[in-house]
KELO-12717 format. One record per residue (C-alpha): x, y, z; residue number from 1; residue in three letters; chain. Coordinates in nm, 3 decimals, always signed. Example, Ala and Ser with C-alpha at 12.3 -4.5 7.8 and 13.67 -1.06 7.14 Angstrom:
residues 2
east;north;up;num;residu;chaine
+1.230;-0.450;+0.780;1;ALA;A
+1.367;-0.106;+0.714;2;SER;A
This chain:
residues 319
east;north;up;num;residu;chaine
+13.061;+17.089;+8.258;1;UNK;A
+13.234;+17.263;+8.572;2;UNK;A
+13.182;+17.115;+8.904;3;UNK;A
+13.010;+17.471;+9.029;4;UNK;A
+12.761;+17.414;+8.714;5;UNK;A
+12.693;+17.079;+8.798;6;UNK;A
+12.611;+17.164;+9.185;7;UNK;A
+12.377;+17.410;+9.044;8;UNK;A
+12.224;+17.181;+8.786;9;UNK;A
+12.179;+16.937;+9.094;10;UNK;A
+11.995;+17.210;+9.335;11;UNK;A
+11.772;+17.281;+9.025;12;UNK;A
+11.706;+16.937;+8.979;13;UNK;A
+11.645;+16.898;+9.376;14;UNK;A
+11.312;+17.195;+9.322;15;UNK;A
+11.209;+17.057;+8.991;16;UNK;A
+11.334;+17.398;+8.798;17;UNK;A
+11.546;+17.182;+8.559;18;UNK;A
+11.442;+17.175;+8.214;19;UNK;A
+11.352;+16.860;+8.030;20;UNK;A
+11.655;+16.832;+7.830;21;UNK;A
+11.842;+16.892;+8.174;22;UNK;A
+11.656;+16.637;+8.376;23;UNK;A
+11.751;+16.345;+8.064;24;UNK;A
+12.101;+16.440;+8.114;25;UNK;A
+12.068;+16.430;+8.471;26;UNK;A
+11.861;+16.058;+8.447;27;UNK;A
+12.104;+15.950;+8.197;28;UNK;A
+12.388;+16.015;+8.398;29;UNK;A
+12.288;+15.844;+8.702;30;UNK;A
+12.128;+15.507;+8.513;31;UNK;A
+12.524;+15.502;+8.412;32;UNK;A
+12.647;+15.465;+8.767;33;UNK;A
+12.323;+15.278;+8.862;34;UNK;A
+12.531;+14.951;+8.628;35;UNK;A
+12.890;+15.041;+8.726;36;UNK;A
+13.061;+14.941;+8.993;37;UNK;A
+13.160;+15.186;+9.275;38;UNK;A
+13.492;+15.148;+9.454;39;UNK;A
+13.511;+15.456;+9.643;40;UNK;A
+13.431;+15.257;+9.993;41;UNK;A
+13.680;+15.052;+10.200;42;UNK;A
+13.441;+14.753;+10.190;43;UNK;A
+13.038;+14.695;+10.254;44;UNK;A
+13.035;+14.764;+10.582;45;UNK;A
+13.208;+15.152;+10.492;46;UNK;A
+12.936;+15.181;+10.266;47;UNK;A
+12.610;+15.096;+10.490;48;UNK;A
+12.777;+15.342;+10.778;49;UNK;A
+12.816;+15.654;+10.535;50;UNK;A
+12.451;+15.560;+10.380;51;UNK;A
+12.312;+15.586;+10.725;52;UNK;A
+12.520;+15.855;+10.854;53;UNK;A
+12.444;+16.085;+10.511;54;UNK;A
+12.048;+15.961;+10.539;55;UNK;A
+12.003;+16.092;+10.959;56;UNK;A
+12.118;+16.403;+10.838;57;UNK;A
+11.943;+16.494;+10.504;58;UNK;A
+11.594;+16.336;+10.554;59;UNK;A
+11.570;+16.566;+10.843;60;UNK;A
+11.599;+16.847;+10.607;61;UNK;A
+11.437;+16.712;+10.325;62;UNK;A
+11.019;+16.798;+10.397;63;UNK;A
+10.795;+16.490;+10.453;64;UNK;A
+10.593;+16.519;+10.100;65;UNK;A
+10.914;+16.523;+9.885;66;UNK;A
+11.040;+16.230;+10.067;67;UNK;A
+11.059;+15.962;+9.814;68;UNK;A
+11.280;+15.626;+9.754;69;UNK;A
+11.359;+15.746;+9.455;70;UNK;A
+11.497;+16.111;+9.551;71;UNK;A
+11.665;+15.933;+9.858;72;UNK;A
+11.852;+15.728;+9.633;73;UNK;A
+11.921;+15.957;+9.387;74;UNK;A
+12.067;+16.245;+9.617;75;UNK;A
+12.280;+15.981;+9.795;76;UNK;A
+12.434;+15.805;+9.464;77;UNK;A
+12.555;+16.190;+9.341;78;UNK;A
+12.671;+16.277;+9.725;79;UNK;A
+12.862;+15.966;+9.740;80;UNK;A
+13.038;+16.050;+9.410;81;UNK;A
+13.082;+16.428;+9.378;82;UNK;A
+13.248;+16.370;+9.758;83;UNK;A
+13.511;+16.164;+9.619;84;UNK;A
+13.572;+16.322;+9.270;85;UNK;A
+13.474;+16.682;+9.310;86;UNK;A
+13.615;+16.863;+9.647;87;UNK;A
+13.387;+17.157;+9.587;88;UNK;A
+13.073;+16.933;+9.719;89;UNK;A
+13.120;+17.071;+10.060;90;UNK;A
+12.931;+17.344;+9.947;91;UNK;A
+12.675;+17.150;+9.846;92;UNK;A
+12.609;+16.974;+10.121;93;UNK;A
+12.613;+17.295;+10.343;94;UNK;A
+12.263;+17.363;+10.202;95;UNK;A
+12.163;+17.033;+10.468;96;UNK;A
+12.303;+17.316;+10.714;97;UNK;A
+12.612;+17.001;+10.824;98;UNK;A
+12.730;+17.183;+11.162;99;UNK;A
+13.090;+17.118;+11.276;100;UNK;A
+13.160;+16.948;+11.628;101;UNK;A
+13.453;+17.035;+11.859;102;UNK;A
+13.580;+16.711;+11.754;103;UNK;A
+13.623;+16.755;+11.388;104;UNK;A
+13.389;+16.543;+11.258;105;UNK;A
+13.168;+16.735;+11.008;106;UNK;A
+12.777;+16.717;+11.115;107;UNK;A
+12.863;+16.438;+11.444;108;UNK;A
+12.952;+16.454;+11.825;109;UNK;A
+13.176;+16.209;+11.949;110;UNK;A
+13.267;+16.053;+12.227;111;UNK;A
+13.577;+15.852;+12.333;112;UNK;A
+13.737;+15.684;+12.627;113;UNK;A
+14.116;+15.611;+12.700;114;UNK;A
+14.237;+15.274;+12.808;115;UNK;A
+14.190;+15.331;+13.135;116;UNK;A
+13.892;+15.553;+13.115;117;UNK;A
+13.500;+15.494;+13.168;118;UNK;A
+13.198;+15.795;+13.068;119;UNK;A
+12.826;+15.792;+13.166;120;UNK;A
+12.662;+15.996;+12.920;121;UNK;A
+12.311;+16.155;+12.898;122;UNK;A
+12.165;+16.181;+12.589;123;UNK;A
+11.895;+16.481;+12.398;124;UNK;A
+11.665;+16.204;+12.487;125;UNK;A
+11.753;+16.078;+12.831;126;UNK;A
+11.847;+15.796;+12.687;127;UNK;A
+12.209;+15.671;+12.961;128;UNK;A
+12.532;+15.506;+12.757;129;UNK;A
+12.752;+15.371;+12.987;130;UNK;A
+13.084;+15.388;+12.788;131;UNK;A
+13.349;+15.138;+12.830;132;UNK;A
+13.673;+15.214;+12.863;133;UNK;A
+13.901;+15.249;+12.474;134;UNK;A
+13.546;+15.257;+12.309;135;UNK;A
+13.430;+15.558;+12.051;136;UNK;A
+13.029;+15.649;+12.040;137;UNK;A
+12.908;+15.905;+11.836;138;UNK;A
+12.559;+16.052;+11.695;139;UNK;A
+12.473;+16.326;+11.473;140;UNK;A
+12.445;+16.703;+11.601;141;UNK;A
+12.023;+16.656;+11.499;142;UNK;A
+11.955;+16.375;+11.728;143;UNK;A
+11.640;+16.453;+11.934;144;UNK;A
+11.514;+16.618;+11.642;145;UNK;A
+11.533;+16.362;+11.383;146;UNK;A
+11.279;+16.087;+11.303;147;UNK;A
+11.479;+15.784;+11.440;148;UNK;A
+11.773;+15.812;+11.721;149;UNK;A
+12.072;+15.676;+11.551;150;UNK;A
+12.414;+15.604;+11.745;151;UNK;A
+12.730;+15.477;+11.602;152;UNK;A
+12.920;+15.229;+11.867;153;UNK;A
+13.218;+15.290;+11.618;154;UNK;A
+13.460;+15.069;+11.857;155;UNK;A
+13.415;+14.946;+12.202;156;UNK;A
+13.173;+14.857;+12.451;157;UNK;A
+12.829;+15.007;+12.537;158;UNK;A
+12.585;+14.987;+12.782;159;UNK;A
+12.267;+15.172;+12.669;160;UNK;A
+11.952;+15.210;+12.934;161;UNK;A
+11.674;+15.333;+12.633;162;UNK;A
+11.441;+15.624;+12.709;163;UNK;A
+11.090;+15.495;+12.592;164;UNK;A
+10.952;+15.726;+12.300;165;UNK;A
+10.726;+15.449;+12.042;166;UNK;A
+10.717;+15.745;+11.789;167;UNK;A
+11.137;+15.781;+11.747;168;UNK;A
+11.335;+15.403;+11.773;169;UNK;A
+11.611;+15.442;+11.935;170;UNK;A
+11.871;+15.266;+11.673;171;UNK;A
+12.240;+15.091;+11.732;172;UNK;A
+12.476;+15.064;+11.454;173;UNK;A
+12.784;+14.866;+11.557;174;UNK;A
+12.957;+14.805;+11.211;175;UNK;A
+12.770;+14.531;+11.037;176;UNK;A
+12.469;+14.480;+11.316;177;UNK;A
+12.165;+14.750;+11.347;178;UNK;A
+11.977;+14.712;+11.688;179;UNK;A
+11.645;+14.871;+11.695;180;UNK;A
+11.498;+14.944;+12.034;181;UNK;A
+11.179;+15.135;+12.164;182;UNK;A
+11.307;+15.146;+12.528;183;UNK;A
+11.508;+14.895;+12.693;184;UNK;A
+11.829;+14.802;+12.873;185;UNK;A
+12.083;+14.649;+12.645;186;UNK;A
+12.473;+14.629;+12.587;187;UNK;A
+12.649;+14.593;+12.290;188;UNK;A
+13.016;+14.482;+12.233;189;UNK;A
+13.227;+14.599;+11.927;190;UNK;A
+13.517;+14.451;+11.945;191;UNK;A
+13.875;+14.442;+11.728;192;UNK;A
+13.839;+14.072;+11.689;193;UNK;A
+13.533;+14.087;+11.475;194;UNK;A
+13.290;+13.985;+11.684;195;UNK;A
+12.984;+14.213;+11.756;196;UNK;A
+12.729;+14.100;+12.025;197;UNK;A
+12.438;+14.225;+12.182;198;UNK;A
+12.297;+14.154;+12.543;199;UNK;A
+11.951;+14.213;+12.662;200;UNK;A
+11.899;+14.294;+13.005;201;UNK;A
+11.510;+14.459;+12.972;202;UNK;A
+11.251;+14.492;+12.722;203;UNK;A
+11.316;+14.382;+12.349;204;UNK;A
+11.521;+14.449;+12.051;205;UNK;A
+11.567;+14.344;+11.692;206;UNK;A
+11.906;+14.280;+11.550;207;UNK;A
+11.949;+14.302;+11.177;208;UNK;A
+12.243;+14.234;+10.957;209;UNK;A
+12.207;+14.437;+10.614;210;UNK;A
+11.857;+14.489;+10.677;211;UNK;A
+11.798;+14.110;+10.714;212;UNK;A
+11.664;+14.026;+11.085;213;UNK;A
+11.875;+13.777;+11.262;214;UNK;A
+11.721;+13.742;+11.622;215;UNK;A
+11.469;+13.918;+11.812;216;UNK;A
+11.616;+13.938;+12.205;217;UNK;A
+11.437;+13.949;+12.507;218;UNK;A
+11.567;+13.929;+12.844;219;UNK;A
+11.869;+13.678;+12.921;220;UNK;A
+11.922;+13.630;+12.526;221;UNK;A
+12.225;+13.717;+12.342;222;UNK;A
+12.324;+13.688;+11.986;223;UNK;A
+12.715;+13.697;+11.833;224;UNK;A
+12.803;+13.777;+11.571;225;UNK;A
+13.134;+13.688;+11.334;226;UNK;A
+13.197;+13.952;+11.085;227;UNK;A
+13.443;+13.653;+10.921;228;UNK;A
+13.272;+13.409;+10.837;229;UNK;A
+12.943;+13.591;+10.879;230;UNK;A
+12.812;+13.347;+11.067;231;UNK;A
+12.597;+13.401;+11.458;232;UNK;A
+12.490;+13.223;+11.742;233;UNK;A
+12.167;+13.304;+11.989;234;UNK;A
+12.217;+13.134;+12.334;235;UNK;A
+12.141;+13.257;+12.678;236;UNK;A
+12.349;+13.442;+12.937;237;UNK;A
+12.331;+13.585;+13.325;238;UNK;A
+12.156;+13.904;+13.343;239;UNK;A
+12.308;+14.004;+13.676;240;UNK;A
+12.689;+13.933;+13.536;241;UNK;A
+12.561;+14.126;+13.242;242;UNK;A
+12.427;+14.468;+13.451;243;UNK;A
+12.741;+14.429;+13.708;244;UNK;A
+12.989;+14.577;+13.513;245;UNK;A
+12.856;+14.960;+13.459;246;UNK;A
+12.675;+14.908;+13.869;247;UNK;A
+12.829;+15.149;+14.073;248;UNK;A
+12.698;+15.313;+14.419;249;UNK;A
+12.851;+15.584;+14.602;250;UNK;A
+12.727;+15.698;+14.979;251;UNK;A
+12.684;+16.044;+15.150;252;UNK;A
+12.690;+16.108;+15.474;253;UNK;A
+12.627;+16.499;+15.565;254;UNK;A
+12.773;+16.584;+15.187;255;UNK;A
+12.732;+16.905;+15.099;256;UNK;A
+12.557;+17.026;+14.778;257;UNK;A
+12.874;+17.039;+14.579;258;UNK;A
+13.006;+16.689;+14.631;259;UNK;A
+12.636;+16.588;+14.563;260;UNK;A
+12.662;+16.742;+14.197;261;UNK;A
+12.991;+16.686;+14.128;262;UNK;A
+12.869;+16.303;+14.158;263;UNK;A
+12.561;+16.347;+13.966;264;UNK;A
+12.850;+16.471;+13.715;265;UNK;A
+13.015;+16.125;+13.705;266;UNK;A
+12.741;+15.929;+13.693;267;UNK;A
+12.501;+16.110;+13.419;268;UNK;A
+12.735;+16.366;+13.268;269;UNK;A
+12.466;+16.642;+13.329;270;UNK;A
+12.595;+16.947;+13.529;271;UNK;A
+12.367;+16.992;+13.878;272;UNK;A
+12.318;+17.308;+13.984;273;UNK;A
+12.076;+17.547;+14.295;274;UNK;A
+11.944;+17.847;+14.233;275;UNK;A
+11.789;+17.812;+14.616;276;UNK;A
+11.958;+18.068;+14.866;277;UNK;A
+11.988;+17.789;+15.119;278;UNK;A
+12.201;+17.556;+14.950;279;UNK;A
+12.520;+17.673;+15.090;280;UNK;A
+12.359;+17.475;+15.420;281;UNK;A
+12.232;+17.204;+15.271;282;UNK;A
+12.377;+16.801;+15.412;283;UNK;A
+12.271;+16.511;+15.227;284;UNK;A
+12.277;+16.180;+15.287;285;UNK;A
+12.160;+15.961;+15.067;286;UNK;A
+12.305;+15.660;+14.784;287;UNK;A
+12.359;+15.790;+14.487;288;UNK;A
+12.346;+15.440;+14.205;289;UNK;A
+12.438;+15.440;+13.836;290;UNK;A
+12.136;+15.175;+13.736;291;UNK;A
+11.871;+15.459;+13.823;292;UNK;A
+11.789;+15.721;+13.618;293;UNK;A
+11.894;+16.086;+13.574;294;UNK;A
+11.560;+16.173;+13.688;295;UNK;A
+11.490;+15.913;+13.973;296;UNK;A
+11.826;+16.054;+14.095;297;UNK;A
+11.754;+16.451;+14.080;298;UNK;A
+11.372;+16.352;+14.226;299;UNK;A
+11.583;+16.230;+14.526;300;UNK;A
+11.824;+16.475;+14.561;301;UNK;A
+11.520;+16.746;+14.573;302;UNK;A
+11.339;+16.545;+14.819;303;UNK;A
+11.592;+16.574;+15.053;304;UNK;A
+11.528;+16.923;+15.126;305;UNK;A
+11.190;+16.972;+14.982;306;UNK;A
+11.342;+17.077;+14.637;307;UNK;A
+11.234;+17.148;+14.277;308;UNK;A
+11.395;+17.118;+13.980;309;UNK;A
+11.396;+17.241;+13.616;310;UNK;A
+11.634;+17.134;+13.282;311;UNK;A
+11.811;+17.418;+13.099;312;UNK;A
+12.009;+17.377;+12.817;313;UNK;A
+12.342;+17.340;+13.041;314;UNK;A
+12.189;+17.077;+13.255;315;UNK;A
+11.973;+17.107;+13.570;316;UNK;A
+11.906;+17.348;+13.818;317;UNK;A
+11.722;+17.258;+14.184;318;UNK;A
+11.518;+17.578;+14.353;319;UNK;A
């Protein structure tokens, strides 16, 4: 069969148009890959990331009835396969509508930091990642529209302040640890020596290791973890040492409007802008700190001068 057939066979089988003879062949070919082995990942770890990354992206499109363990599984076994032996896939997996990112990476925007380099970034959510300097973040293009909020701490170190939202976990994946989080302050470390750890600093989180829970973390706990030997340790650390490292505080004395926004551009990545005629003569003076949030921060700004404020979809705008 060609591989253009067999996409169309698959979308068939996807809407239940296949006939019966087609869905046996179908079955039968997947029970044989459901008892061989599949090499076509670097190791476990590989495997769990794609899973998750593939998974974010096509139950989003997938509607909620049709959902099923079964399909899931199904649709990710033939994705994983026809991406490695048939080239062609790519149009396949345009029908999940994958986007493409300025940075290359087919359906994902990410983030990454030199050597010498630090980011604040503001998330769909308003959800803060303080990004350590060599570290690489990213999350899919649908986040803030997708069931759970799923990051990737690819490499690095990350300090994430949670925006609360009970119905959508906010959801870590630093290679072989998941962190799940409602809304909380937390940092996790992914570091080239294969140790992965995760700090508490508010609220609570769960960290899992191949679905298996090791620790649940409140404040003051940490767990590490040794990809090696696969072994971890819970013990207890300073919250204040932990927080100190992403504090930062900057001053203004008579500052005008523009030096105001061009710091709310450091701190929260979020471009500040006035649509007030006034602004031009507008002196602030007021302490601008990383630890609150983007909104605490605009709500001051605006009550400098008696201010309000709306979002757009290029950042905010006082009037």
């Amino acid at each position: 069969m060609e591989a253009e057939e067999f996409k169309n066979l698959l979308c068939r089988y996807e809407t239940n148009e296949v006939t019966a003879a087609e869905k046996l062949m179908l079955d039968n070919w997947y029970a044989a890959y459901e008892t061989e082995s599949f090499d076509g990942f670097t190791d476990a770890d590989h495997a769990k990331r794609i899973k998750a990354e593939m998974k974010s992206v096509i139950m989003a499109k997938l509607p909620a009835k049709n959902v099923r363990l079964k399909l899931w599984r199904k649709i990710y076994t033939y994705a994983a396969i026809l991406a490695l032996l048939i080239p062609a896939v790519l149009i396949f997996i345009n029908r999940f509508k994958t986007v493409y990112t300025k940075a290359g990476e087919a359906g994902y925007t990410v983030f990454t930091t030199s050597a010498k380099e630090s980011k604040i970034l503001t998330l769909q959510d308003n959800s803060i990642v303080h990004l350590n300097p060599s570290s690489t973040l990213k999350l899919s293009s649908l986040f803030g529209t997708l069931p759970q909020r799923d990051v990737f701490l690819e490499k690095g170190n990350a300090f994430f302040e949670v925006a609360k939202d009970k119905h959508h976990p906010f959801i870590v994946h630093a290679k072989q640890l998941t962190t799940r989080v409602l809304g909380t302050k937390f940092r996790v470390s992914n570091g080239a020596d294969h140790i992965t750890e995760v700090n508490v600093s508010e609220g609570k989180v769960e960290v899992s290791h191949h679905q298996k829970v090791l620790a649940v973390l409140l404040p003051g706990k940490k767990i590490r973890y040794n990809q090696k030997t696969d072994q971890w340790i819970k013990s207890d650390f300073g919250i204040a040492e932990n927080n100190a490292w992403y504090k930062s505080a900057i001053d203004f004395n008579q500052a005008t409007f523009d030096e105001v926004a061009n710091a709310v551009k450091i701190n929260y990545g979020v471009e500040l802008k006035s649509a007030h005629p006034n602004t031009i003569n507008y002196r602030y003076n007021l302490q601008i700190r990383s630890e609150r949030s983007l909104d605490q921060t605009i709500r001051m700004i605006c009550s400098v001068h008696k201010n309000n404020y709306r979002r757009t979809k290029n950042g905010i705008v006082i009037y």
